[in-house]
C-alpha positions as CSV (number, residue, x, y, z in Angstrom):
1,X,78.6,183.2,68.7
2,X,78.8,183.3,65.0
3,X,81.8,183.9,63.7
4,X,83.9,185.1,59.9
5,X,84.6,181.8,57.6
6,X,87.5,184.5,56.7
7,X,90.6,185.6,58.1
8,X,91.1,189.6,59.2
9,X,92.1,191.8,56.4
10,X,95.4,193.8,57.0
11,X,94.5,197.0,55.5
12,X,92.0,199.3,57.2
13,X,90.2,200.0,54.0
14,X,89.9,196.8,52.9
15,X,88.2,195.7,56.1
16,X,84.4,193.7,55.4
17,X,81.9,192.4,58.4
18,X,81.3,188.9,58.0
19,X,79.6,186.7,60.7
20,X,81.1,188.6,63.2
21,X,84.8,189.2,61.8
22,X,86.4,190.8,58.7
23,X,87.9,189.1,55.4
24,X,91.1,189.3,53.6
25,X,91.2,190.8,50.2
26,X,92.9,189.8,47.8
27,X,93.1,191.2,44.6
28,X,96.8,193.3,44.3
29,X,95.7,196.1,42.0
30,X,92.8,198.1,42.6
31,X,90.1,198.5,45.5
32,X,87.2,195.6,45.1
33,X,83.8,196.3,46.3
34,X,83.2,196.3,49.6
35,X,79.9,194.2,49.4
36,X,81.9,191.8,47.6
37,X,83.1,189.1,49.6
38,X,80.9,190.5,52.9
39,X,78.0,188.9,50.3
40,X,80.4,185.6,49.3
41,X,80.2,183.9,52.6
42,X,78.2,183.7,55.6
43,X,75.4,185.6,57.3
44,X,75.8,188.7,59.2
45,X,74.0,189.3,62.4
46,X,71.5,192.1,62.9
47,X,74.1,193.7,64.9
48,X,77.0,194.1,62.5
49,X,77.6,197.0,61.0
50,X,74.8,198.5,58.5
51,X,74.7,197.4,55.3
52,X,74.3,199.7,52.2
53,X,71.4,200.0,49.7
54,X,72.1,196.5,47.8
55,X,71.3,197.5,43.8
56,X,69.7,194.8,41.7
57,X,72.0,192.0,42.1
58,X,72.0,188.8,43.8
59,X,75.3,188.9,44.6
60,X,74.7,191.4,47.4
61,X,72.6,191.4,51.1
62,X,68.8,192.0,50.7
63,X,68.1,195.0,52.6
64,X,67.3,193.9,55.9
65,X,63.8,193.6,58.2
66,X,62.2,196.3,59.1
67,X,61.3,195.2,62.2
68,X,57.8,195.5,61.5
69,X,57.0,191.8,61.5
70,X,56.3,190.2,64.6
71,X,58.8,186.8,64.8
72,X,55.6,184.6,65.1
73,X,53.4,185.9,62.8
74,X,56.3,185.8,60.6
75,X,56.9,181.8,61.6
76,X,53.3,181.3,60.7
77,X,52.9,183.3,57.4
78,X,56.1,181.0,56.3
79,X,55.2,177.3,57.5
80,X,51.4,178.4,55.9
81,X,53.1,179.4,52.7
82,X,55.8,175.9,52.4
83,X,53.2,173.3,54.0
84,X,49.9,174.8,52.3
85,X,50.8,174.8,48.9
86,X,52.1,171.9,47.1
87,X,56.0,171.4,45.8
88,X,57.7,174.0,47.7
89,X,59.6,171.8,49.8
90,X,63.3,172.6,50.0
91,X,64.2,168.9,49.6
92,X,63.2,165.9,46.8
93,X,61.3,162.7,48.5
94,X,63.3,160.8,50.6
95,X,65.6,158.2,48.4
96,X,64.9,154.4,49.6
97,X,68.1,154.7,51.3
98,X,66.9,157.0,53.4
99,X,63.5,156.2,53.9
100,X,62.8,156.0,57.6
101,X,66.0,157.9,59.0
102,X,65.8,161.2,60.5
103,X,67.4,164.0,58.6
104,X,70.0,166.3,59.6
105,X,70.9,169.6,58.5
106,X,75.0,170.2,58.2
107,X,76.6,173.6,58.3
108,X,79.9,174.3,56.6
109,X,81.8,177.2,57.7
110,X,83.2,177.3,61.3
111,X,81.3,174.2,61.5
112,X,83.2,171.0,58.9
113,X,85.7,173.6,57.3
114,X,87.5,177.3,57.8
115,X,88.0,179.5,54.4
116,X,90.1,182.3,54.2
117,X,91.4,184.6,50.9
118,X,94.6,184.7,52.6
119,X,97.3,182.1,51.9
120,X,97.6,179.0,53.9
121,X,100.5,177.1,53.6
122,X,98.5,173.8,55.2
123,X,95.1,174.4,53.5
124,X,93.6,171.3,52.5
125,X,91.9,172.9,49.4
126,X,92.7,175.6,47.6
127,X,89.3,176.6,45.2
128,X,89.2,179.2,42.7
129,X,86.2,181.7,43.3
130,X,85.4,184.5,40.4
131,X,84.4,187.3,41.7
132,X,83.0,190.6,39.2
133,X,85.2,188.9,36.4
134,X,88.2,188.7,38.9
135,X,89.5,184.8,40.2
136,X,90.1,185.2,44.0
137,X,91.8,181.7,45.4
138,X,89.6,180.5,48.4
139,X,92.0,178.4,51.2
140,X,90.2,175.8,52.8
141,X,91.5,173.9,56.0
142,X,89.0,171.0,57.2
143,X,88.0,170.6,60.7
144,X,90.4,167.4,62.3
145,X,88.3,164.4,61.8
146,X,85.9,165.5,59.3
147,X,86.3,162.7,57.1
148,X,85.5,160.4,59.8
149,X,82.5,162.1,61.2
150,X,80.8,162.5,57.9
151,X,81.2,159.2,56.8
152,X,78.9,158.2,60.2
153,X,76.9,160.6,60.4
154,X,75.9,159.1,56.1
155,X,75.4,156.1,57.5
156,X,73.0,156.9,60.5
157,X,71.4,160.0,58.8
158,X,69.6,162.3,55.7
159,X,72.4,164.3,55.6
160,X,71.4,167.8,53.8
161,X,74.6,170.5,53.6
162,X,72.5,173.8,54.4
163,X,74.8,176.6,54.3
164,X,74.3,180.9,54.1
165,X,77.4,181.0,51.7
166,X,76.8,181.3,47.5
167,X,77.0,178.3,45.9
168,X,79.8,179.6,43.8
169,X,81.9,179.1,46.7
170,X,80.2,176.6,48.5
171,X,79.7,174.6,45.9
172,X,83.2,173.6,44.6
173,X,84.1,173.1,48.5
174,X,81.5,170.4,49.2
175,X,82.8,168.9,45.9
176,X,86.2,168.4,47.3
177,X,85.0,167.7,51.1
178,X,82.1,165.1,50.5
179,X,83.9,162.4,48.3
180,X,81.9,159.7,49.4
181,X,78.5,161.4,48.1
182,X,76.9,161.9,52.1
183,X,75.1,165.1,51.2
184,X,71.9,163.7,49.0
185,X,71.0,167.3,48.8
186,X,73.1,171.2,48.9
187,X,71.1,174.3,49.9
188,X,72.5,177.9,49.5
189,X,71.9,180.9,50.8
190,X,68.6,181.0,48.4
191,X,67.5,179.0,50.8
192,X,67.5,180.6,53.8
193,X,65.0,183.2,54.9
194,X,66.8,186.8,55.7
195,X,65.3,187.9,59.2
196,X,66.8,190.6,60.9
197,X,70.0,190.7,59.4
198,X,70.5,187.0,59.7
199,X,70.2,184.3,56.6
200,X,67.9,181.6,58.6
201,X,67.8,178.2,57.8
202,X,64.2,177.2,57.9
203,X,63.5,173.8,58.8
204,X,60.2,173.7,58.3
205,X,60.6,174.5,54.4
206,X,62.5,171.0,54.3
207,X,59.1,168.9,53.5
208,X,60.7,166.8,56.7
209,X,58.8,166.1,59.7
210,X,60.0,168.4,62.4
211,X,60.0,165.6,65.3
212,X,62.4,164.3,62.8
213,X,64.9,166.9,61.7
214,X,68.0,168.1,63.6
215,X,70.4,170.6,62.5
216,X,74.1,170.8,63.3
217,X,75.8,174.6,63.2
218,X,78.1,177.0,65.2
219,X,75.5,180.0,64.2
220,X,72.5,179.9,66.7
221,X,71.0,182.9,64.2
222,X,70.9,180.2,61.6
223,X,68.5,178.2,63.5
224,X,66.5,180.8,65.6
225,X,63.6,179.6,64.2
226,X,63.7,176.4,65.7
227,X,66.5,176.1,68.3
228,X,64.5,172.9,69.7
229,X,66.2,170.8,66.7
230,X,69.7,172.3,67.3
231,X,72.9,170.6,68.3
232,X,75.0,173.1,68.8
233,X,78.6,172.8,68.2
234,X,82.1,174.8,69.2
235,X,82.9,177.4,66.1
236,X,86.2,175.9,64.6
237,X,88.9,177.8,63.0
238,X,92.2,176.2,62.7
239,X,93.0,174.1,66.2
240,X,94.7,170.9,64.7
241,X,94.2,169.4,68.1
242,X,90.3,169.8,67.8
243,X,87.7,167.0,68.9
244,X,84.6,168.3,68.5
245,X,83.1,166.3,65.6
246,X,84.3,163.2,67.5
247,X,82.9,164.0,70.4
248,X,79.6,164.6,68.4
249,X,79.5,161.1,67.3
250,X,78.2,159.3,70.0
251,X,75.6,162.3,70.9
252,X,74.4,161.5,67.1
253,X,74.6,157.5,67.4
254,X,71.8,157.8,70.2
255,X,69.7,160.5,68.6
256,X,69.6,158.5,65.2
257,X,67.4,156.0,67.1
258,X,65.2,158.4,68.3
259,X,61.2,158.0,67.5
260,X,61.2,162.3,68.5
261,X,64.0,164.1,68.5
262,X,62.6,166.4,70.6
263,X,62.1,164.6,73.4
264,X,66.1,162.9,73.1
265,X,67.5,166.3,72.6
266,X,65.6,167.3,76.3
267,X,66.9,164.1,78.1
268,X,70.1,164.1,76.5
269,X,70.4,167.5,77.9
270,X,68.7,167.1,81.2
271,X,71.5,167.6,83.9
């Protein structure tokens, strides 16, 4: 299940869908937007609540799909579009570094970190986010053993942060989480394709060979376009006894070797 990179709100009025939760709001004088920080973070899914006519800004949800578009004609019109015509891959060519390792797609909310606008007297990071002329502070807690996971996961992988949040946000975050420089490349929510309600990450707009890309997130909407690559993993909020990144490792050890990922992924998850 997807779920809010922010914390319940306690007033009524203040209350904003995010993934599948509600934010905190924090500015003390007047009523903020309501599309405001709903449009800060992650994606909604089709079945939250409706979203308003967005005006002209990119700060706010595109209005959503129709419903019109069949899902493969839609999968087809895209990979035509980002494989047909030249230099619209997502990513650069592969560094030297990299050259011959399989990449991997990273979430960051619920996934490596949990944000919230309300105070948290353990948060790792506290980030300054401006919102319509107004600094909101963003608390950050990171997922136990973060440091340690991302540190292998650089070694073994093309690591490639892929997140539905605004960079604004995102941004400054992965600044203060990736200090040893594992994330060659950021993607935003510009990014992603919005499908039904839902910002998609699609892989196959990563110039990567798909036998040779894996994505790691909490939201299976983010990677409904190709849920053969995903490894899931357990949403994370604030559990300080948590051990699901270091459980991860050895899963990622083995598929790091693979020649197909596809065919790891099916006997690593043969019974």
């Amino acid at each position: 299940m997807e779920s809010s990179i922010i914390t319940q709100v306690q007033k009524e009025d203040s209350q904003l869908p995010s993934k599948t939760g509600l934010v905190n709001q924090s500015s003390p004088k007047k009523p903020r937007s309501r599309n405001i920080f709903k449009a800060l973070f992650c994606c909604l899914r089709a079945q939250d609540a409706p979203q308003p006519p967005p005006p002209a800004q990119d700060t706010l949800l595109p209005p959503e799909d129709n419903g019109t578009i069949d899902k493969l004609d839609l999968l087809q019109n895209l990979r035509y579009q980002f494989h047909q015509v030249p230099g619209t891959s997502l990513l650069p060519e592969v560094t030297p570094q990299d050259e011959g390792k399989i990449c991997v797609v990273i979430d960051l909310d619920e996934t490596l970190v949990h944000s919230s606008f309300k105070p948290i007297s353990n948060a790792d990071f506290i980030v300054p986010v401006e919102i319509e002329g107004t600094t909101h502070q963003v608390y950050v807690l990171k997922r136990p053993h973060v440091d340690q996971f991302l540190q292998r996961m650089g070694e073994l992988f093309e690591c490639v942060l892929f997140t539905a949040s605004l960079a604004k946000y995102a941004d400054p975050v992965t600044d203060l989480l990736d200090q040893c420089g594992v994330f060659g490349t950021r993607l935003f929510r510009e990014s992603c394709v919005f499908h039904q309600g839902c910002y998609v990450k699609d892989l196959s707009r990563l110039g990567r060979q798909l036998n040779k890309t894996l994505i790691l997130d909490n939201s299976p909407a983010s990677y409904i376009f190709h849920p053969e690559n995903a490894v899931p993993v357990v949403s994370w909020f604030d559990d300080l006894e948590d051990t699901e990144l270091l459980s991860l490792l050895p899963v990622f050890e083995e598929l790091s070797e693979a020649d197909d990922v596809y065919a790891k992924l099916q006997q690593l998850r043969a019974p």
